[in-house]
N, C-alpha and C positions, 0 to 999 in steps of 0.2 A: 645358953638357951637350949632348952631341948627342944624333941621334936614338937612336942603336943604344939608349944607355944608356938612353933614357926609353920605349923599348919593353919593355927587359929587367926596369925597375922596377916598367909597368904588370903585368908576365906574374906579377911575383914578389907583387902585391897583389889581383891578382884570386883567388887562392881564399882570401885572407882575407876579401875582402866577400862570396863566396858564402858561405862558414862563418858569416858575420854575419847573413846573411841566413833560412837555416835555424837557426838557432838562435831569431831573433827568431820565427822562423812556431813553432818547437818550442815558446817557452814560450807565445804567443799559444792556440795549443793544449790548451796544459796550463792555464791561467788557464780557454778556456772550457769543458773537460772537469770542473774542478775546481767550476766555477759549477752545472753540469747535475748534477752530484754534489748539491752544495748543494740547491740546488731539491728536487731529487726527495727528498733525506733529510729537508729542511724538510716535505712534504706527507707523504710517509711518517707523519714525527714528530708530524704534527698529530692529536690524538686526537678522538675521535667526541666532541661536546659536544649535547645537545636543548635547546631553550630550549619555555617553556610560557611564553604571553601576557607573555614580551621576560623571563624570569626561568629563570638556568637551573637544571636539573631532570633531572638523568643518570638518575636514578632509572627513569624513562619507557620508557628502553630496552630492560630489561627485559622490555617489551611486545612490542616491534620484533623479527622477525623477518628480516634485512636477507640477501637470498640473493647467489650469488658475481654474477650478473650486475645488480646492484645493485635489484632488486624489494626492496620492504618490504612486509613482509605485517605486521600488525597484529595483538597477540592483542585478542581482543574483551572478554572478564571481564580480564584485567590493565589495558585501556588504559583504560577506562570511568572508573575513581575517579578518575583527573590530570583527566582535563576535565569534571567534573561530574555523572557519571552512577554508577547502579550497575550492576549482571550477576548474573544468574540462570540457570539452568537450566530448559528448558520452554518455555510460552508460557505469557503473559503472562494472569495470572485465571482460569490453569487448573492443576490440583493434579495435576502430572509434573514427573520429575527424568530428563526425557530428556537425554542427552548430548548430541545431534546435533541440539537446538533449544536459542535462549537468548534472551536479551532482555533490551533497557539500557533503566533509566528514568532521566528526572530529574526535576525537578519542573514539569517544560512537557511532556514527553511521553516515549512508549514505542513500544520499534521491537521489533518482531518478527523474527529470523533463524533459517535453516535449513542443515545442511549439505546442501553439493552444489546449492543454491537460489540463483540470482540474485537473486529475488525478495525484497522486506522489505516488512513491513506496518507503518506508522505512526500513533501513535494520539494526537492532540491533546489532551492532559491542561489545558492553560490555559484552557478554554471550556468551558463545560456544555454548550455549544449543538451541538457538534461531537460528535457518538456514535460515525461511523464511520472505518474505518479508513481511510488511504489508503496504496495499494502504489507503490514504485517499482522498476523493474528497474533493480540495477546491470549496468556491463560484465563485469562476472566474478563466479564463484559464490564464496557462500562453502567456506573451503577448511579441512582440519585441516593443522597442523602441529604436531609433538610433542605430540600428543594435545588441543590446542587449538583452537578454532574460531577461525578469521582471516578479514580479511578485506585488500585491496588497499588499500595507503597510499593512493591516488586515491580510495577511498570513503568518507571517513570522515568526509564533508563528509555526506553523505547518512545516516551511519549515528549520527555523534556533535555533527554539525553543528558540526565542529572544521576548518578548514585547516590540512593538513601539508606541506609544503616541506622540500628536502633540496638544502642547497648544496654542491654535489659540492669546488669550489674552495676550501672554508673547511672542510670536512667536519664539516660544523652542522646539527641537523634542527629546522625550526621548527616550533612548532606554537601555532595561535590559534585562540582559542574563539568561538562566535559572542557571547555579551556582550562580549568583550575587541574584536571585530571592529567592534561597533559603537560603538563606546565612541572610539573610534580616529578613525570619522567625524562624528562630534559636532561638533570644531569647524568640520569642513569645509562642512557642512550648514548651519553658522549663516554663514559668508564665501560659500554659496549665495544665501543669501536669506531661507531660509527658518528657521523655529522649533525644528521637532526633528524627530529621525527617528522614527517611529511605534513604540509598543512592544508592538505584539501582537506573540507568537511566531512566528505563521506568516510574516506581513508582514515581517518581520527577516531572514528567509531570502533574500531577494532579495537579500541582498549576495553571496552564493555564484552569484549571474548580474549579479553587476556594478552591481546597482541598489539603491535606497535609496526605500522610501516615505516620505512627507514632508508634513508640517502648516507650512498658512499661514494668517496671518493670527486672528483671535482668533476667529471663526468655526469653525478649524480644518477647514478646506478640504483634502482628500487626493492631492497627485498623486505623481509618481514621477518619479524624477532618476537620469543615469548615477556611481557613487556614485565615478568617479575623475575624471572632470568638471564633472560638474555640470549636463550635459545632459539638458534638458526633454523626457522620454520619453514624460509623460501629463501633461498640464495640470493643475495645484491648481485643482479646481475643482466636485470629487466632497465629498458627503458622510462619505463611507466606503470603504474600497478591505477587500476580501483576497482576499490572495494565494493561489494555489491551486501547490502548492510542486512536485507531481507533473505538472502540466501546463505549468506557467509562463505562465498565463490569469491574471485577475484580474477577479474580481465586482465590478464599480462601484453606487454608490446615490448616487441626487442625488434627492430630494424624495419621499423612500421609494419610488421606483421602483430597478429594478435591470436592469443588465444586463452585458456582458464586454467586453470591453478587452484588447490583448494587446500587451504593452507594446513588444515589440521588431520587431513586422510595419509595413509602409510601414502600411496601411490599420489603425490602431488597435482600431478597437471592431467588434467581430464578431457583438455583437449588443446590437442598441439598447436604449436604457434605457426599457423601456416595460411592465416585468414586476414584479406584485408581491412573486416571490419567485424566486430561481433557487439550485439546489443542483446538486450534482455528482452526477451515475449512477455511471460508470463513465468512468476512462481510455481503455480499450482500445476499449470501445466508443462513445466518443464522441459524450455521449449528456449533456444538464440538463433535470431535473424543473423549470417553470416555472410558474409561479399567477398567475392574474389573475382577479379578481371571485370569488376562492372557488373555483375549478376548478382543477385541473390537467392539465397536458398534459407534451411531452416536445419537445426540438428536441436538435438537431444542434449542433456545435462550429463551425457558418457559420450557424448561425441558423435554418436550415429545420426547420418541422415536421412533426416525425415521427410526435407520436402528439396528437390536436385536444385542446383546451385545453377537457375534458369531463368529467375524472373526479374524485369529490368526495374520493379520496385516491388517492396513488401510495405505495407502501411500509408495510411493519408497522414498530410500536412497539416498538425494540429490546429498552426499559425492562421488556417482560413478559416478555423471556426472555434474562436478564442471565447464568442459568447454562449457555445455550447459547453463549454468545458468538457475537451474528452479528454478521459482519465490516462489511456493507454494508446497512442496513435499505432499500435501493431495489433490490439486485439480489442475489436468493437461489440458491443452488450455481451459481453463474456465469452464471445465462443465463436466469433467472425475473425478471421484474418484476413483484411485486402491483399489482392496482390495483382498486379499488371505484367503486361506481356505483350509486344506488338502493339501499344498503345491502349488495348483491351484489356477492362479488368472483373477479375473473377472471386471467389472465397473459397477460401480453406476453414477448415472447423481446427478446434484446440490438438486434433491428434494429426494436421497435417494432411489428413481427406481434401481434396477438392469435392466440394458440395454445389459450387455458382461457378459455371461454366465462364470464359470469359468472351461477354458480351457488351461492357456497361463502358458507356466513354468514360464515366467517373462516377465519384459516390460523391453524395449531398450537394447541398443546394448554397452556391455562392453568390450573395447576395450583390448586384452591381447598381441596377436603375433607381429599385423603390428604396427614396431615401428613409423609410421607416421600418424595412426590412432587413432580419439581419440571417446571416447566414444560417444553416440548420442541417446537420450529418445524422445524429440521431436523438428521437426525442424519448426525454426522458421519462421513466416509469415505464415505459412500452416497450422497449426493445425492439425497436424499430429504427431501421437505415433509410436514410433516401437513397435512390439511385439515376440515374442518367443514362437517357441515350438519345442522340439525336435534339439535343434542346427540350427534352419533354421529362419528367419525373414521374420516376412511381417509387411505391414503399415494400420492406422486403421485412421480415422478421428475423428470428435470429437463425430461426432454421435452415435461410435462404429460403426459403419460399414467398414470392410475390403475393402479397394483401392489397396491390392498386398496381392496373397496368402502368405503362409508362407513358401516361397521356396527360397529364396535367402541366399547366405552363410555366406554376410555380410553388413551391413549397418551402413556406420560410416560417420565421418566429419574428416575434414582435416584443418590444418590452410594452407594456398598457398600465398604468395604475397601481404599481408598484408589485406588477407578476408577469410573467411570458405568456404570450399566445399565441398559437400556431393555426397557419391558417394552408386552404389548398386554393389554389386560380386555377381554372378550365372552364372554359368556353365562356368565357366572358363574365363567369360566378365566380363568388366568392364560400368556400364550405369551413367551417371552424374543423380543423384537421383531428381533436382531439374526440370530438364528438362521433365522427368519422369513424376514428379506429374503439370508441365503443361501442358502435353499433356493429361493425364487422367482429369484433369479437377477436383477431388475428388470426380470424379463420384462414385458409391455403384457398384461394377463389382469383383465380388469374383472370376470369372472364368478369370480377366486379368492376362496372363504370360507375366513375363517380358521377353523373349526368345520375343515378338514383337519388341523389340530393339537391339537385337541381332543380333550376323550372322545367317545368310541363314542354313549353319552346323549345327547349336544349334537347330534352330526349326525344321531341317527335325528328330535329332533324338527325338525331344520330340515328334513328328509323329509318330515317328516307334514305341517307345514307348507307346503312348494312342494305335496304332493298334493292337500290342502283348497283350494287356489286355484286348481289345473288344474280340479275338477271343479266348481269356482262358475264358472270362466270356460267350461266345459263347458256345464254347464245354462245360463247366457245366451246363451252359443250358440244352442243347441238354441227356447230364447225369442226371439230374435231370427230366427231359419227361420218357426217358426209363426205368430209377427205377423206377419209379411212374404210368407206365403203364401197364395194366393185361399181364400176361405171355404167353399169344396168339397172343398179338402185338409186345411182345418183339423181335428182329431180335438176 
């Protein structure tokens, strides 16, 4: 064959291999279009499944409010029963069917919510010792949807003390409770070292920051472990550890002394164990009630003291006015601190100021005779204290400044018709206490007698009264010139 013909062959075979060759690229194409197809109708196809402590549980969803850019908002009464809790209407030991407040219990504890509120109040139900409440801010308020109070799938660690996870790639929503959560590291705690993981409730929260309190030895020695590690955060070597779940501090006790620990800072303990007792003030203000030898005093979240280690109590007895519900018995309408001394009790503000000298035999009004009266410290929406002296009542605001002297015989609340009322007694009247403090306004007026809402009767004798004193302080006067003047002026 010569050349011509093997040129003429190659010419007549070359767009058969080009044809070969786009046809290979066309089904190559078509094979992975066909794939991407697959794929995506495979995810499509995949339907929404929940799982509840590794068991699944569609049911849950129901709850799940899931928006188009994939946010899950939470309803708060539907989600409650799956993980242990129930839902109400109101707050919590107070008789309302508000809408726009609700509250989960279980048998460890009660959280208080509010619409349009970031804010929640938590109430330790597993301890008698614990009366108050503790607040946390979430990142976002609660919110309505379809007429339901919700809250953000990222809170519900703090509101149901549940983790929820959503694997976008499986499209699975997990969800695990805190016994399931601990229950989980059990064995891993015992291939740590140590015995068991602690079962106070509040202590048990530390797995929602990664940690695990932890008992060794038959002593049962307290410290605290990274709960994916196993990493020694606070040495087994406390008496007693709790957790303080709002701050992420921790109260240590070694030889009935006490003091704080913070388990994730380079420098641990924030304040030495050298205190008979240490309790929590206030978050915000950053602020522990401390006793030593029978006194108390107040320090700082670094340990400095704020207020000397002097007064023979800090805080009222929530116990006597159980129908007030106070939230914090160490700090009253946000920025009072009781504190007695010599029997006499005075206020501190949040930064440790004495602002209320101590004068007052006690705060609020403990209800004994009138069997339809019930105790009363401060009434709510006003920001107002009762106070005492002498068997007589007046009202104080938050500032400490008195808005009623201390003359009135009683001041208490009533349940009526399914709401509270509060009323004042003086001088033989009866004044509705609420109507009272909106007509003063909370204005500062030490000289307002409540006899301005009285009968006409009451205030002429409280007249005749100031006048028989003007004219006895008169005539000493007038005694006190004449003794004091030479014996030639004398008459």
């Amino acid at each position: 064959m010569n050349l011509i013909e093997e040129s003429y062959i190659q010419k007549q075979q070359r767009p058969k291999k080009i044809k070969r060759i786009i046809l290979i690229i066309i089904i190559i194409l078509l094979i992975a279009i066909f794939a991407i197809i697959g794929v995506l109708l495979s995810l499509r196809e995949k339907p929404l499944i929940a799982y509840i402590n590794g068991n699944q549980n569609n049911q849950v969803l129901d709850a799940l409010k899931i928006q188009e850019d994939g946010t899950i908002y939470v309803s708060i009464k539907k989600f409650a029963s799956y993980v242990g809790y129930e839902a109400f209407s109101g707050k919590y030991e107070e008789k309302s069917e508000e809408t726009n407040k609700c509250y989960v219990q279980s048998s460890n504890e009660v959280v208080n919510l509010s619409l349009n509120n970031k804010r929640i109040y938590q109430l330790d139900l597993s301890t008698k010792e614990d009366e108050d409440y503790r607040y946390y801010d979430m990142r976002e308020q609660v919110v309505s949807k379809d007429g339901e109070l919700c809250v953000r799938s990222n809170e519900i660690e703090q509101v149901f003390n549940t983790r929820l996870t959503y694997d976008k790639e499986n499209n699975r929503i997990i969800i695990e409770t805190l016994p399931y959560l601990i229950q989980e590291k059990s064995a891993d705690v015992l291939n740590y070292g140590y015995e068991m993981i602690d079962e106070k409730f509040a202590n048990q929260k530390t797995i929602f920051s990664n940690m695990l309190i932890v008992t060794k030895n038959e002593k049962k020695s307290y410290g605290i472990i990274d709960s994916n590690t196993g990493e020694i955060l606070v040495e087994a070597k406390y008496s007693d550890i709790e957790y303080l779940p709002n701050i992420g501090d921790c109260i240590v006790e070694d030889n009935k002394k006490f003091g704080i620990v913070s388990p994730k800072e380079v420098k641990k303990t924030k304040i030495q164990v050298n205190y008979d007792s240490i309790d929590l003030v206030d978050k915000d203000a950053g602020l522990y009630v401390v006793g030593k030898d029978g006194k108390y005093g107040i320090i700082d979240l670094k340990g400095n003291s704020r207020v000397p280690v002097e007064y023979d109590k800090i805080g009222i007895d929530p116990k006597e006015f159980q129908d007030n519900h106070i939230d914090n018995k160490y700090l009253l309408v946000d920025n009072l601190i009781p504190v007695m001394k010599d029997g006499l009790w005075g206020m501190l503000d949040k930064r440790g100021n004495a602002i209320v000298p101590l004068v007052f035999d006690s705060y609020g009004y403990v209800a004994t005779s009138n069997k339809n009266a019930m105790s009363l410290l401060v009434v709510p929406d006003y920001e107002v204290i009762i106070v005492c002296k002498n068997k007589k009542y007046g009202l104080m605001n938050k500032s400490g400044e008195r808005i009623l002297d201390v003359i009135a015989d009683d001041i208490f609340m009533t349940y009526e018709n399914g709401e509270n009322k509060y009323y004042i007694n003086a001088n033989n009247s009866q004044v509705n206490l609420l109507d009272y403090l909106d007509q003063v306004g909370g204005r500062v007026n030490t000289d307002v007698q409540i006899q301005n809402q009285q009968s006409v009767e009451s205030q002429q004798a409280q007249d005749q009264e100031n006048q028989n004193q003007e004219e006895q302080q008169g005539e000493e006067q007038i005694q006190q010139e004449q003794d004091s003047a030479p014996e030639g002026e004398q008459q």
